[in-house]
N, C-alpha and C positions, 0 to 999 in steps of 0.2 A: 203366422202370415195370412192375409185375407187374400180373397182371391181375385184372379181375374176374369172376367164372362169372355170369351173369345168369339163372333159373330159371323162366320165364312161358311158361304155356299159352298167353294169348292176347297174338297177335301186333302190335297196336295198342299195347297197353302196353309190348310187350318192344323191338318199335322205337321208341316215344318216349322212354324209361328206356336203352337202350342211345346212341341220341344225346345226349341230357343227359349222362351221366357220358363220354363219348368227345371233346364240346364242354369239358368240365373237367380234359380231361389222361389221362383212363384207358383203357386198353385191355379191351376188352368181348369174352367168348366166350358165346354163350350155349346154353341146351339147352330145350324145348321141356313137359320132364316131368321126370322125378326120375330114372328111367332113366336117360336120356340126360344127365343132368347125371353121375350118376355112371362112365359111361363117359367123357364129356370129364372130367370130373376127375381118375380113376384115369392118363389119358394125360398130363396137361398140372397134375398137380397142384404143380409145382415151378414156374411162373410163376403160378398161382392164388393171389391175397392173402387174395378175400374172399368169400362165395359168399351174392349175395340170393336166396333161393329166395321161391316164392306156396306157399302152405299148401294150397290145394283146384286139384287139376291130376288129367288124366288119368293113367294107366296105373300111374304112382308119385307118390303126393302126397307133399307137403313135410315132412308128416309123418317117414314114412318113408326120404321121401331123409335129412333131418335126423342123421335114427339111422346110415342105412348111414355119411353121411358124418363123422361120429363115430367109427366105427368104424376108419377109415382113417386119419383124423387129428384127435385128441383135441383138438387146438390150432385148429383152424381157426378162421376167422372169420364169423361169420354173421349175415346181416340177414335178419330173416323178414317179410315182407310179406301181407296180406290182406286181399280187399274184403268179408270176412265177419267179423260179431259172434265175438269171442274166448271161447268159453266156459273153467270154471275147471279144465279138465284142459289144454286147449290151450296156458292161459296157463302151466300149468305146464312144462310141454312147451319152449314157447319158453324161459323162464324156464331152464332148465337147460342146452337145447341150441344158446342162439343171444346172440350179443351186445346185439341190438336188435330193435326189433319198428319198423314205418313199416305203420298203414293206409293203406288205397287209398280212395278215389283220391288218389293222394298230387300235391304239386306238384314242382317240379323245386328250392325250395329246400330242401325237407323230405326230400328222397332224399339229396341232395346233407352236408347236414348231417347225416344218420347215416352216412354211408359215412365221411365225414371224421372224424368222431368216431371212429369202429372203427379205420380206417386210422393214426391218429396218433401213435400207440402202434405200429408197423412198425419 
Protein backbone atom coordinates (compact mmCIF):
# COMPACT_ATOMS: atom_id res chain seq x y z
CA UNK A 1 0.00 0.00 0.00
CA UNK A 2 1.47 3.55 -0.86
CA UNK A 3 1.03 6.13 1.16
CA UNK A 4 -0.62 9.19 2.09
CA UNK A 5 1.27 12.68 2.99
CA UNK A 6 -1.16 14.12 5.51
CA UNK A 7 -0.67 18.26 5.61
CA UNK A 8 -2.42 19.82 9.07
CA UNK A 9 -1.22 22.52 11.18
CA UNK A 10 -3.24 21.54 13.88
CA UNK A 11 -2.35 18.55 15.67
CA UNK A 12 -6.05 17.46 17.05
CA UNK A 13 -7.14 17.18 13.47
CA UNK A 14 -3.98 15.61 11.96
CA UNK A 15 -4.11 12.85 14.59
CA UNK A 16 -7.79 12.17 14.29
CA UNK A 17 -7.62 12.16 10.36
CA UNK A 18 -4.30 10.22 10.40
CA UNK A 19 -6.16 7.30 12.70
CA UNK A 20 -9.13 7.20 10.43
CA UNK A 21 -7.38 6.66 7.20
CA UNK A 22 -4.56 4.15 9.07
CA UNK A 23 -7.89 2.18 10.79
CA UNK A 24 -9.06 1.85 6.79
CA UNK A 25 -5.81 0.17 5.43
CA UNK A 26 -3.55 3.32 4.77
CA UNK A 27 -0.29 4.22 5.46
CA UNK A 28 -0.06 7.97 6.98
CA UNK A 29 3.18 10.43 6.74
CA UNK A 30 2.40 13.47 7.87
CA UNK A 31 4.06 17.20 7.76
CA UNK A 32 3.00 20.00 10.10
CA UNK A 33 3.07 23.01 7.22
CA UNK A 34 3.74 23.20 3.61
CA UNK A 35 7.47 23.33 4.04
CA UNK A 36 7.75 20.37 5.56
CA UNK A 37 5.39 18.45 3.56
CA UNK A 38 7.55 19.47 0.78
CA UNK A 39 10.53 18.17 2.25
CA UNK A 40 8.90 14.72 3.08
CA UNK A 41 7.68 14.62 -0.27
CA UNK A 42 10.74 15.48 -2.39
CA UNK A 43 12.29 12.39 0.02
CA UNK A 44 9.48 9.82 0.02
CA UNK A 45 7.75 10.91 -3.13
CA UNK A 46 7.82 7.38 -4.79
CA UNK A 47 5.56 5.79 -1.95
CA UNK A 48 3.25 9.06 -1.82
CA UNK A 49 -0.18 8.38 -3.62
CA UNK A 50 -1.95 11.22 -2.32
CA UNK A 51 -1.23 14.38 -0.53
CA UNK A 52 -4.38 16.21 1.75
CA UNK A 53 -2.97 19.32 2.49
CA UNK A 54 -5.34 22.32 4.99
CA UNK A 55 -5.20 25.64 2.91
CA UNK A 56 -4.49 28.29 5.85
CA UNK A 57 -1.26 26.82 7.87
CA UNK A 58 1.85 28.52 9.25
CA UNK A 59 5.20 29.15 7.54
CA UNK A 60 3.82 27.65 3.91
CA UNK A 61 0.09 27.57 3.35
CA UNK A 62 -1.52 25.02 1.17
CA UNK A 63 -1.70 27.49 -1.06
CA UNK A 64 1.72 27.52 -2.04
CA UNK A 65 2.56 24.06 -1.08
CA UNK A 66 -0.19 23.16 -3.81
CA UNK A 67 2.08 25.18 -6.44
CA UNK A 68 5.53 23.97 -5.25
CA UNK A 69 4.09 20.42 -5.27
CA UNK A 70 2.86 20.84 -8.90
CA UNK A 71 5.91 21.76 -9.71
CA UNK A 72 7.57 18.47 -8.86
CA UNK A 73 5.00 16.30 -9.95
CA UNK A 74 2.31 17.52 -12.38
CA UNK A 75 0.42 14.23 -11.69
CA UNK A 76 -0.06 14.09 -8.16
CA UNK A 77 -2.94 13.51 -6.29
CA UNK A 78 -4.65 16.00 -4.02
CA UNK A 79 -7.26 16.56 -1.63
CA UNK A 80 -7.48 20.07 -0.37
CA UNK A 81 -9.11 20.60 2.86
CA UNK A 82 -10.37 23.82 4.89
CA UNK A 83 -12.25 25.01 8.03
CA UNK A 84 -12.49 28.53 6.03
CA UNK A 85 -15.18 29.97 3.65
CA UNK A 86 -13.73 29.34 -0.15
CA UNK A 87 -13.64 32.48 -1.64
CA UNK A 88 -13.80 32.71 -5.87
CA UNK A 89 -9.80 32.74 -6.44
CA UNK A 90 -9.30 29.91 -3.91
CA UNK A 91 -11.85 28.10 -5.48
CA UNK A 92 -10.06 28.50 -8.61
CA UNK A 93 -6.94 27.59 -7.29
CA UNK A 94 -8.26 24.20 -5.80
CA UNK A 95 -10.12 23.84 -9.03
CA UNK A 96 -6.90 23.59 -11.15
CA UNK A 97 -4.51 22.28 -8.58
CA UNK A 98 -6.21 19.46 -6.59
CA UNK A 99 -8.57 16.47 -7.20
CA UNK A 100 -11.11 17.35 -4.53
CA UNK A 101 -11.96 19.86 -1.97
CA UNK A 102 -13.49 18.02 1.77
CA UNK A 103 -14.54 21.13 4.34
CA UNK A 104 -13.89 20.90 7.99
CA UNK A 105 -14.94 19.93 10.12
CA UNK A 106 -15.21 17.07 8.23
CA UNK A 107 -16.52 13.42 9.68
CA UNK A 108 -14.58 10.34 9.23
CA UNK A 109 -17.06 9.06 6.46
CA UNK A 110 -16.68 12.16 4.38
CA UNK A 111 -12.64 11.99 4.33
CA UNK A 112 -12.72 8.55 3.85
CA UNK A 113 -15.05 8.81 0.70
CA UNK A 114 -12.88 11.49 -1.06
CA UNK A 115 -9.60 9.70 -0.67
CA UNK A 116 -11.35 6.70 -2.09
CA UNK A 117 -12.63 8.36 -4.84
CA UNK A 118 -9.14 9.99 -5.79
CA UNK A 119 -7.36 6.68 -5.05
CA UNK A 120 -9.54 4.45 -7.40
CA UNK A 121 -8.30 5.24 -10.27
CA UNK A 122 -4.45 4.09 -8.91
Amino acid sequence: MRAILLVEDEDMVSDVTKRILERSGYTVLTAANGKEALKLYEKERDRISLVIVDLIMPVMGGKQCLEELRKINSKLKILVTSGYPVDVSTKEVINSLAADFVSKPYDMKQILQAVRGILVFE
